[in-house]
N, CA, C and O atoms as CSV, one atom per row, in Angstrom:
chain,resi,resn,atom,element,x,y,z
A,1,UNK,N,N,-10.137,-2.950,-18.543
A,1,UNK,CA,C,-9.341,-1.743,-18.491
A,1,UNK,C,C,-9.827,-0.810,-17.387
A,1,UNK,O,O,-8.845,-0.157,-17.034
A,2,UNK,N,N,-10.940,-0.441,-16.660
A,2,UNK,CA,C,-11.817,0.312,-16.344
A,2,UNK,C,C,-10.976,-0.186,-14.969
A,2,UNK,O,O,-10.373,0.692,-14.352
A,3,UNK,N,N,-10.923,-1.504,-14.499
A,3,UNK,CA,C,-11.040,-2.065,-13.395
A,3,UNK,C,C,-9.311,-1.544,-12.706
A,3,UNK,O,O,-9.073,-1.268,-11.530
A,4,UNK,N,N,-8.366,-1.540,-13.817
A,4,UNK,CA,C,-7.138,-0.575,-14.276
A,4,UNK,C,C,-7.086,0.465,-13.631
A,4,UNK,O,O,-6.281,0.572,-12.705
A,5,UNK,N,N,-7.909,1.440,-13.963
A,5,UNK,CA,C,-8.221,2.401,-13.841
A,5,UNK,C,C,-8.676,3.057,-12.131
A,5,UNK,O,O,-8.569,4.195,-11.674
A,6,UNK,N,N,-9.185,1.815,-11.531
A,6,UNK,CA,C,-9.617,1.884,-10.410
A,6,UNK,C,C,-8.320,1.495,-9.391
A,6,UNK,O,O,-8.389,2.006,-8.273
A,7,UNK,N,N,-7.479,0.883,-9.591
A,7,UNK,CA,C,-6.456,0.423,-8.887
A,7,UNK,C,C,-5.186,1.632,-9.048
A,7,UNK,O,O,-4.330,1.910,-8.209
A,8,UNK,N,N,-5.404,2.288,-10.545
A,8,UNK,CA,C,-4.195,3.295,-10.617
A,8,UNK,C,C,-4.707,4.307,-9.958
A,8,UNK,O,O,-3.842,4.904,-9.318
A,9,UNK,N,N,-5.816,4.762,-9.849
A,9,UNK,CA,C,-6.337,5.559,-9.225
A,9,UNK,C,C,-5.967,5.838,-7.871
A,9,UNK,O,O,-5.436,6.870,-7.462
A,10,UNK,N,N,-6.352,4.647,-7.094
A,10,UNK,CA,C,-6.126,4.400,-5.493
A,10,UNK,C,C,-4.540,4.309,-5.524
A,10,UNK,O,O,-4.251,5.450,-5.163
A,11,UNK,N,N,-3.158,3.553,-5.766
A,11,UNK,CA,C,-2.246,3.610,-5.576
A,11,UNK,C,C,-1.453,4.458,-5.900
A,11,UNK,O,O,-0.316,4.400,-5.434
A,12,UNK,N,N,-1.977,5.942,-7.178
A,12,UNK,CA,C,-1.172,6.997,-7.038
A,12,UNK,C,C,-1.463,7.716,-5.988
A,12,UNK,O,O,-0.628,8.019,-5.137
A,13,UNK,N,N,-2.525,8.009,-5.962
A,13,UNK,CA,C,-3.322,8.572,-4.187
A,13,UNK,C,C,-2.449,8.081,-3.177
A,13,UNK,O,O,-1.681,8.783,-2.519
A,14,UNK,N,N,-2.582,6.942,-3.084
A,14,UNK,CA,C,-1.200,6.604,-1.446
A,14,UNK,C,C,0.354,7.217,-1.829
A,14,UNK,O,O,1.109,7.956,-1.197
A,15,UNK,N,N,0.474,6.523,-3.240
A,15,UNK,CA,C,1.938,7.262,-3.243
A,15,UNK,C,C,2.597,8.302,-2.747
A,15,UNK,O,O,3.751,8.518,-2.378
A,16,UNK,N,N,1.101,9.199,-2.857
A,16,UNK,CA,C,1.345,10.815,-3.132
A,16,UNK,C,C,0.932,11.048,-1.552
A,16,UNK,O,O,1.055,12.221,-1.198
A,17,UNK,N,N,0.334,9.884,-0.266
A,17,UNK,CA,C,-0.049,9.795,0.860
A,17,UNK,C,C,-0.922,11.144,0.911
A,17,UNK,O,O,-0.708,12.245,1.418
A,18,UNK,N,N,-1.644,10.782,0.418
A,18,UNK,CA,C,-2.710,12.135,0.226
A,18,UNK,C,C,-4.421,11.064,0.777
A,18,UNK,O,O,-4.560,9.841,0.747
A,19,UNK,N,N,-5.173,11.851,1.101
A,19,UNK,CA,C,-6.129,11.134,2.104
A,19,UNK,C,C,-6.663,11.426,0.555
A,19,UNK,O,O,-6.135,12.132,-0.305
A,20,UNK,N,N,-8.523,10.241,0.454
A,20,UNK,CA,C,-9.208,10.706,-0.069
A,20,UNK,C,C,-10.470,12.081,-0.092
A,20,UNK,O,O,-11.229,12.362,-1.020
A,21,UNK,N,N,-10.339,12.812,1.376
A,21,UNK,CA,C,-10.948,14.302,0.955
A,21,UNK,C,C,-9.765,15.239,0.479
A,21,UNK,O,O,-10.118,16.280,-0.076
A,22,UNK,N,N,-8.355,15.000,0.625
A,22,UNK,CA,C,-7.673,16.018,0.282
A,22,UNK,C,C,-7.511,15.855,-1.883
A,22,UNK,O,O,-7.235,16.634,-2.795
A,23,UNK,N,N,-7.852,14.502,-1.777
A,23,UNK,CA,C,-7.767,14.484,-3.368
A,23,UNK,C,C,-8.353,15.171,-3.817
A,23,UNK,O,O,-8.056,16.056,-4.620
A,24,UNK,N,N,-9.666,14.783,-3.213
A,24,UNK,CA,C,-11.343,15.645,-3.785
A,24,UNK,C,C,-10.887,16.956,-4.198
A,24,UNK,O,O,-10.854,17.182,-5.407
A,25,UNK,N,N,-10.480,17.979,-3.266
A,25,UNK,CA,C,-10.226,19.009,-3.405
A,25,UNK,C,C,-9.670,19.524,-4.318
A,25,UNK,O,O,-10.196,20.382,-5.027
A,26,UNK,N,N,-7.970,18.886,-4.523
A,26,UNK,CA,C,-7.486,18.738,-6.158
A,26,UNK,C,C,-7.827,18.569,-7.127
A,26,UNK,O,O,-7.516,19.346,-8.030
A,27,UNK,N,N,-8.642,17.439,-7.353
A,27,UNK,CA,C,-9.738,17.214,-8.907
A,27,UNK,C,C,-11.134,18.400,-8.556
A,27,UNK,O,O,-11.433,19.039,-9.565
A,28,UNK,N,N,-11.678,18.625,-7.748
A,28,UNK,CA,C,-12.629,18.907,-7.791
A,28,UNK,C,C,-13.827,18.175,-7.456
A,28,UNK,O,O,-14.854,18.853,-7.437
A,29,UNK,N,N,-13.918,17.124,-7.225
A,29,UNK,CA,C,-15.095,16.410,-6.486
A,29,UNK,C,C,-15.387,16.484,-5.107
A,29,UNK,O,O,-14.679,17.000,-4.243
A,30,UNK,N,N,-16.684,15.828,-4.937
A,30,UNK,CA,C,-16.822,15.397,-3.639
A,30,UNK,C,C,-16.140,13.769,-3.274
A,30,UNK,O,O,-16.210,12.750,-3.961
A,31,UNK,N,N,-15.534,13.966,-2.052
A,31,UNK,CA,C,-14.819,12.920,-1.165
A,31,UNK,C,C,-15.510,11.568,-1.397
A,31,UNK,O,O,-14.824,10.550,-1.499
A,32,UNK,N,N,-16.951,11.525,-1.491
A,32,UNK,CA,C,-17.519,9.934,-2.278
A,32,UNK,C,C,-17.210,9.631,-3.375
A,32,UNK,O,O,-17.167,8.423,-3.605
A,33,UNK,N,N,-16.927,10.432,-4.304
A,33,UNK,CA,C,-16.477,10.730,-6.023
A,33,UNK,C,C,-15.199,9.832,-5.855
A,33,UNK,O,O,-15.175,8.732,-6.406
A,34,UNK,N,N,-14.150,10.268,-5.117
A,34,UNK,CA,C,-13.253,9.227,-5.440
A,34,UNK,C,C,-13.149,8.247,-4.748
A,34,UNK,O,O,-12.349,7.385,-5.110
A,35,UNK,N,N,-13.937,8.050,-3.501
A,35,UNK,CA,C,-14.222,6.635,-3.186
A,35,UNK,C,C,-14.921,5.596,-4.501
A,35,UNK,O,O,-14.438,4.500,-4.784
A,36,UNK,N,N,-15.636,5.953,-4.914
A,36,UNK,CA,C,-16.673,5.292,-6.162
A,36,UNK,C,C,-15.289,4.812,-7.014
A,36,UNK,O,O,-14.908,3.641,-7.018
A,37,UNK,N,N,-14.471,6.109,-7.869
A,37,UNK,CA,C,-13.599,5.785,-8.662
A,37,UNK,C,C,-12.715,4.878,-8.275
A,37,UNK,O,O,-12.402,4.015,-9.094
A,38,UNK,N,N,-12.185,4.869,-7.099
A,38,UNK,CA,C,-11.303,3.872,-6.495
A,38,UNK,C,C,-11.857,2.295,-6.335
A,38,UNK,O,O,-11.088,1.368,-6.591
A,39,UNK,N,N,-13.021,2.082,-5.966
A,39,UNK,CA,C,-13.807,0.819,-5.683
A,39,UNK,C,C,-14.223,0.476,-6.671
A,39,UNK,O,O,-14.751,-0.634,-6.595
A,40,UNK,N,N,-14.250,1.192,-8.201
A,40,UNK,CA,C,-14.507,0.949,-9.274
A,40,UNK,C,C,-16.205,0.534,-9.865
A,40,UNK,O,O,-16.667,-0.172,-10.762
A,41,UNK,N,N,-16.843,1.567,-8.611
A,41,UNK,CA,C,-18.234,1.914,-8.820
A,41,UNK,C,C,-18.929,2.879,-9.883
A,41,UNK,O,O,-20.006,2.690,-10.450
A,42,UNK,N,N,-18.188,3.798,-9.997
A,42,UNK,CA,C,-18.479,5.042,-10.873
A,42,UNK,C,C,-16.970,5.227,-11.292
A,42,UNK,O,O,-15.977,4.830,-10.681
A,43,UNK,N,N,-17.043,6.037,-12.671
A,43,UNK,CA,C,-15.862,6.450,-13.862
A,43,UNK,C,C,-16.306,7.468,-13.525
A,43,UNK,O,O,-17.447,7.910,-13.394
A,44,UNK,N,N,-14.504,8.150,-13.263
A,44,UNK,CA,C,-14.983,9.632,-13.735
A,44,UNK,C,C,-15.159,10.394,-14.827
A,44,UNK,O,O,-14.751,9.612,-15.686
A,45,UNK,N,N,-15.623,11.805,-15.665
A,45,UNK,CA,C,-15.583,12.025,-16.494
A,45,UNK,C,C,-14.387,12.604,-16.813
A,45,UNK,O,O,-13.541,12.893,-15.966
A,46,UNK,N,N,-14.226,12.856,-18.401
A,46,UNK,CA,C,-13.049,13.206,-18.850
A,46,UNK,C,C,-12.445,14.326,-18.417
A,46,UNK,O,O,-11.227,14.374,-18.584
A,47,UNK,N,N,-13.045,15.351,-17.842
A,47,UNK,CA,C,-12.591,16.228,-17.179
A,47,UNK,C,C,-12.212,15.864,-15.784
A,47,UNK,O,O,-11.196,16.499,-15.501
A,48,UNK,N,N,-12.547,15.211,-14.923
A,48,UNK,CA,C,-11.617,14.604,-13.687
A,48,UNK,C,C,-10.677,13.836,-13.973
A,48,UNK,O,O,-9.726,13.666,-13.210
A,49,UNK,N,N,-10.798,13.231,-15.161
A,49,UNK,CA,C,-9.577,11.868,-15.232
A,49,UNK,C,C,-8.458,12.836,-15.915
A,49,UNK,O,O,-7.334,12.517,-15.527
A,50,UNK,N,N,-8.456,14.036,-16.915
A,50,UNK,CA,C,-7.800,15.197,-17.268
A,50,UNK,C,C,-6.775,15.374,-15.777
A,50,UNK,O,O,-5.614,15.009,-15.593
A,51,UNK,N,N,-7.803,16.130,-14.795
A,51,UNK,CA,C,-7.459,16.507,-13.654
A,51,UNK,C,C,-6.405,15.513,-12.668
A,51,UNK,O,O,-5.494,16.038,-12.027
A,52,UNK,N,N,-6.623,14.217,-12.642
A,52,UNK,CA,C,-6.378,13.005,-11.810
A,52,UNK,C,C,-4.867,13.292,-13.062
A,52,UNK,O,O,-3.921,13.558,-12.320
A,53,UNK,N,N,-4.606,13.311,-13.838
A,53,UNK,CA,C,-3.610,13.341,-14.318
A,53,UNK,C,C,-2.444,14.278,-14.690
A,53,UNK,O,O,-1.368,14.151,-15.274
A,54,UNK,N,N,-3.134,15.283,-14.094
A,54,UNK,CA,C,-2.519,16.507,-14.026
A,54,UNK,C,C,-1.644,16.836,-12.566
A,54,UNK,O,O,-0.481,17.219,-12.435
A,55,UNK,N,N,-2.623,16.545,-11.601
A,55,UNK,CA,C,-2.400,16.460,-10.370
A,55,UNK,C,C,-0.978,15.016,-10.320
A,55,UNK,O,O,0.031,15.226,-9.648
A,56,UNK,N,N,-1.097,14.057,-10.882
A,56,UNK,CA,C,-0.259,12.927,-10.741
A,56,UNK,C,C,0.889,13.071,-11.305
A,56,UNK,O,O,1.883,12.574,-10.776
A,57,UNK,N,N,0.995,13.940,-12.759
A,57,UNK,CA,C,2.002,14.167,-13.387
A,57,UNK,C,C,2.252,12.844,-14.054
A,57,UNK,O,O,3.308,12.214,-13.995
A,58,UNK,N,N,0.822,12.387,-14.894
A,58,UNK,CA,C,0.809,10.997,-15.270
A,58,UNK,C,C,0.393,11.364,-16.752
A,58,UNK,O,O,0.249,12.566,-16.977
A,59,UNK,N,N,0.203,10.562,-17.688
A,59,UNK,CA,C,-0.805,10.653,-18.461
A,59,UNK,C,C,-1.904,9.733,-18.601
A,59,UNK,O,O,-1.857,8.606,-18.107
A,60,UNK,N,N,-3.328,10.352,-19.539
A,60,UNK,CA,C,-4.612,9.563,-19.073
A,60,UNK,C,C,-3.848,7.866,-19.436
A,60,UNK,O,O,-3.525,6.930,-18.704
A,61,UNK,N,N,-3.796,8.068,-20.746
A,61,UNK,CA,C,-3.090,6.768,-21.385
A,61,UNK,C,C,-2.492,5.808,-20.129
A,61,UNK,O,O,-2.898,4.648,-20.068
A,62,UNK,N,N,-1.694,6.214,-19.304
A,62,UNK,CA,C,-0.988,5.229,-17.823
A,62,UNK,C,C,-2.480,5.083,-16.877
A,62,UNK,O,O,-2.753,3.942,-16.503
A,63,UNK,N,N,-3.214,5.950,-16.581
A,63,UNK,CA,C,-4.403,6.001,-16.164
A,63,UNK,C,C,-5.502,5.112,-16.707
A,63,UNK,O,O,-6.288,4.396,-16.086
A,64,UNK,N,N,-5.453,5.193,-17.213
A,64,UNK,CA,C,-6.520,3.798,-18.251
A,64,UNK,C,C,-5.906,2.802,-18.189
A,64,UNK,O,O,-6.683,1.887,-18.460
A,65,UNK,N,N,-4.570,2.290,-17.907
A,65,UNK,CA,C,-4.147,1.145,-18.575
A,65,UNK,C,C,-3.653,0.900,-19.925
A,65,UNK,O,O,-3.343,-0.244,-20.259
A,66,UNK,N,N,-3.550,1.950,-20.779
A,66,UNK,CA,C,-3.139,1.908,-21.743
A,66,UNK,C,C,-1.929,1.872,-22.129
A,66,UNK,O,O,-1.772,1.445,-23.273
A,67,UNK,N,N,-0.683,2.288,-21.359
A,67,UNK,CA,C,0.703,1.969,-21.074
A,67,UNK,C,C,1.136,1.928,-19.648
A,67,UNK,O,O,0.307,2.261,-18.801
A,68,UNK,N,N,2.409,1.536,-19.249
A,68,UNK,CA,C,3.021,1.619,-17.721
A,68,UNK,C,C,4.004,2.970,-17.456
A,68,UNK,O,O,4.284,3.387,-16.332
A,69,UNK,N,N,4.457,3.552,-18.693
A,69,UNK,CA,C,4.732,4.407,-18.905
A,69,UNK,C,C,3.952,5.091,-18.060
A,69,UNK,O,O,2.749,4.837,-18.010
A,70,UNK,N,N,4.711,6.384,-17.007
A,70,UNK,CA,C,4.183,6.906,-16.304
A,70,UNK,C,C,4.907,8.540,-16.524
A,70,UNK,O,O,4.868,9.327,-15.578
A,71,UNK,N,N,5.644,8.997,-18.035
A,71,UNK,CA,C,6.216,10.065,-17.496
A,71,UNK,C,C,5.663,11.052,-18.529
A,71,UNK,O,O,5.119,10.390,-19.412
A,72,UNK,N,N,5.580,12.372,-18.782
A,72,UNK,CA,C,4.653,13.153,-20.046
A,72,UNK,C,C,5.792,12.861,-20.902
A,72,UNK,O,O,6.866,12.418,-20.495
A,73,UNK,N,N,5.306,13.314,-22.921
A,73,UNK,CA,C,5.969,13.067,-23.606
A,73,UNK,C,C,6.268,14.727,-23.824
A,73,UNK,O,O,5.684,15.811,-23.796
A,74,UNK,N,N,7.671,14.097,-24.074
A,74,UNK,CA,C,8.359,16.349,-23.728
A,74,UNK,C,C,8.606,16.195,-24.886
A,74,UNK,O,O,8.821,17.305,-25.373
A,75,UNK,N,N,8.739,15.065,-25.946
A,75,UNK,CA,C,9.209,15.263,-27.421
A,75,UNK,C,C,8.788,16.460,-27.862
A,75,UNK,O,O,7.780,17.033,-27.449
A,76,UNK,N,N,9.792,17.004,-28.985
A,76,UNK,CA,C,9.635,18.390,-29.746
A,76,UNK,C,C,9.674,19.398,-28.962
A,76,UNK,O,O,9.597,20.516,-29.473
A,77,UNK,N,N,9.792,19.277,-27.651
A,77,UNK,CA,C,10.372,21.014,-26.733
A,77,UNK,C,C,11.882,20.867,-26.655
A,77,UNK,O,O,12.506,19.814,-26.778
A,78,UNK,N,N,12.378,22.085,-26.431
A,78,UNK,CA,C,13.586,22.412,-26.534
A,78,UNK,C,C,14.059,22.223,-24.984
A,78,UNK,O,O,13.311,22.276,-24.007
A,79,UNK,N,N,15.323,22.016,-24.977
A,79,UNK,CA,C,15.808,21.606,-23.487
A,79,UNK,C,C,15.371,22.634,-22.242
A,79,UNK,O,O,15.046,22.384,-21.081
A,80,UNK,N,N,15.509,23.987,-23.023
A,80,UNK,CA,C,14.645,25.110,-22.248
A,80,UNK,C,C,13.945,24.867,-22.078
A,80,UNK,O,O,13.874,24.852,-20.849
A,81,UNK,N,N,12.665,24.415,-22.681
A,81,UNK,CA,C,11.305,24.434,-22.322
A,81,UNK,C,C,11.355,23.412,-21.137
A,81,UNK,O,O,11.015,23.717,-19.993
A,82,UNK,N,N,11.779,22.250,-21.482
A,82,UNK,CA,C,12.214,20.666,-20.237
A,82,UNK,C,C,12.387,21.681,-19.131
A,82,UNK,O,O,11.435,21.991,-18.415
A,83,UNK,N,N,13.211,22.038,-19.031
A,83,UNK,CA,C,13.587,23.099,-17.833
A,83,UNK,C,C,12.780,23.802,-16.855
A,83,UNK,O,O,12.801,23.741,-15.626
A,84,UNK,N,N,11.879,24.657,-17.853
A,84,UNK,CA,C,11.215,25.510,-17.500
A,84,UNK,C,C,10.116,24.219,-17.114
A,84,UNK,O,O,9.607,24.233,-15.993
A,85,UNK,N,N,9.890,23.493,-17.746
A,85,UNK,CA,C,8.358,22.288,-16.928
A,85,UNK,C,C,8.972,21.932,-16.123
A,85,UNK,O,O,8.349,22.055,-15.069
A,86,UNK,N,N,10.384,21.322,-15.910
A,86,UNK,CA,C,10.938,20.825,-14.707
A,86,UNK,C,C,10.632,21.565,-13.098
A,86,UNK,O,O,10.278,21.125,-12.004
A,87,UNK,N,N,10.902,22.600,-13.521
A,87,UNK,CA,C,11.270,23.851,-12.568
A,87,UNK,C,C,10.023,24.079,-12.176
A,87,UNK,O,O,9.945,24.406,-10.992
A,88,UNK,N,N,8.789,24.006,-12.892
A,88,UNK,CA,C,7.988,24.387,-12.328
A,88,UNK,C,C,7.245,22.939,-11.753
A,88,UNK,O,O,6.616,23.043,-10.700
A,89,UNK,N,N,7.295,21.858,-12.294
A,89,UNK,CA,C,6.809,20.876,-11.549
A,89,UNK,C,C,7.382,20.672,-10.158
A,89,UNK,O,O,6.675,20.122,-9.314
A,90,UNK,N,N,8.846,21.152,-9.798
A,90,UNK,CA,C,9.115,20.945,-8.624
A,90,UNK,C,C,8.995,22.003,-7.719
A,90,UNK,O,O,9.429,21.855,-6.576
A,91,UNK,N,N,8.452,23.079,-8.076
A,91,UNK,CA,C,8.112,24.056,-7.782
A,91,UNK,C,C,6.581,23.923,-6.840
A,91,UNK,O,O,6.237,24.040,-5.664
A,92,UNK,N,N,5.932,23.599,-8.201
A,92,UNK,CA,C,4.706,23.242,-7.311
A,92,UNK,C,C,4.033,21.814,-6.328
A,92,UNK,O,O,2.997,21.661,-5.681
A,93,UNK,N,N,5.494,20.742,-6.696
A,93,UNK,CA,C,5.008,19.972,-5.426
A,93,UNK,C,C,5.544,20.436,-4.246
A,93,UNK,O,O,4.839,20.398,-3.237
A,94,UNK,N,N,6.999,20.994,-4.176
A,94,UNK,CA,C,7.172,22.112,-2.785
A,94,UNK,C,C,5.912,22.640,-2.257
A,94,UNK,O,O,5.658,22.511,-1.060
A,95,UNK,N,N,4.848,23.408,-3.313
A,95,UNK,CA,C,4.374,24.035,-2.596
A,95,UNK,C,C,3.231,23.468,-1.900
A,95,UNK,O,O,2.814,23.913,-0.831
A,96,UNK,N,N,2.523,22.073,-2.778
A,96,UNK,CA,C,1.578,21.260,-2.264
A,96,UNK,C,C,2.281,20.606,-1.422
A,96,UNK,O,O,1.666,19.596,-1.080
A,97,UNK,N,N,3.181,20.690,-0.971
A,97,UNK,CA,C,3.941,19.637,0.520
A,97,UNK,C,C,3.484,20.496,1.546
A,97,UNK,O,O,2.723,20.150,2.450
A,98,UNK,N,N,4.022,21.760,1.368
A,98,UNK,CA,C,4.166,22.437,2.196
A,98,UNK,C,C,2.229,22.987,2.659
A,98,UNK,O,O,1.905,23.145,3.836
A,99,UNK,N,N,1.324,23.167,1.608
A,99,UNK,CA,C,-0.084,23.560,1.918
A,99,UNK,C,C,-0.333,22.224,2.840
A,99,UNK,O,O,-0.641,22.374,4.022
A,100,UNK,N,N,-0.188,20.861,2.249
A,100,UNK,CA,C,-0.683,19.574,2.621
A,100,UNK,C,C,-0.178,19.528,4.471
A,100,UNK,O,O,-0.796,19.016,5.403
A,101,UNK,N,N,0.810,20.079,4.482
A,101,UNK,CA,C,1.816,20.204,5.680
A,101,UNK,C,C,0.707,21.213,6.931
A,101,UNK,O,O,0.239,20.773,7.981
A,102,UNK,N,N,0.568,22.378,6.460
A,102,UNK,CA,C,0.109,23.389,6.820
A,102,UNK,C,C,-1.825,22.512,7.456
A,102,UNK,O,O,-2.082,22.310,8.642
A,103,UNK,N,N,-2.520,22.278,6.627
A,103,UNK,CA,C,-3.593,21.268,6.661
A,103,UNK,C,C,-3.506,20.616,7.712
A,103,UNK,O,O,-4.470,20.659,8.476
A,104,UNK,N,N,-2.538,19.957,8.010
A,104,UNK,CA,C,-2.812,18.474,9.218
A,104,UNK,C,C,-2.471,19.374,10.850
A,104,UNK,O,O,-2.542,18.765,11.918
């Protein structure tokens, strides 16, 4: 599972064509931190893999290998609420396009 973990790691990172120091920055590590996690040298702790999934808009569960399922469970919010997470998830990858943009 671990080894899982190391491959979802690295291919949401390209998805998202994000280098590995600009990840760092997002979780909070240093730029070797997610080299390790990616090469499947070092696990991160539950508070980066929290982070790695926050940033991805994944859950840990797809992150581990524990499903392929890749989308949050919105069960029990009201269509408003969907909305209001919608709105703001696209909200804030606008704005990480646009910082990531600004960067290069």
């Amino acid at each position: 599972m671990i080894a899982k973990l190391a491959q979802r790691l690295k291919q949401l990172r390209l998805e998202k064509d994000l280098r590995q120091d600009q990840l760092a920055k997002l979780v909070h590590v240093e730029k070797s931190s997610i080299s390790m996690y990616e090469n499947d040298v070092r696990q991160p702790s539950y508070e980066v893999l929290i982070r790695y999934a926050e940033v991805f808009n994944v859950s840990v569960d797809y992150l581990l290998g524990r499903t392929n399922d890749r989308s949050l469970d919105l069960s029990g919010l009201t269509a408003a609420e969907i909305a209001i997470i919608s709105e703001l998830v696209d909200s804030m990858t606008a704005k990480n396009r646009i910082m990531e943009e600004l960067k290069r």
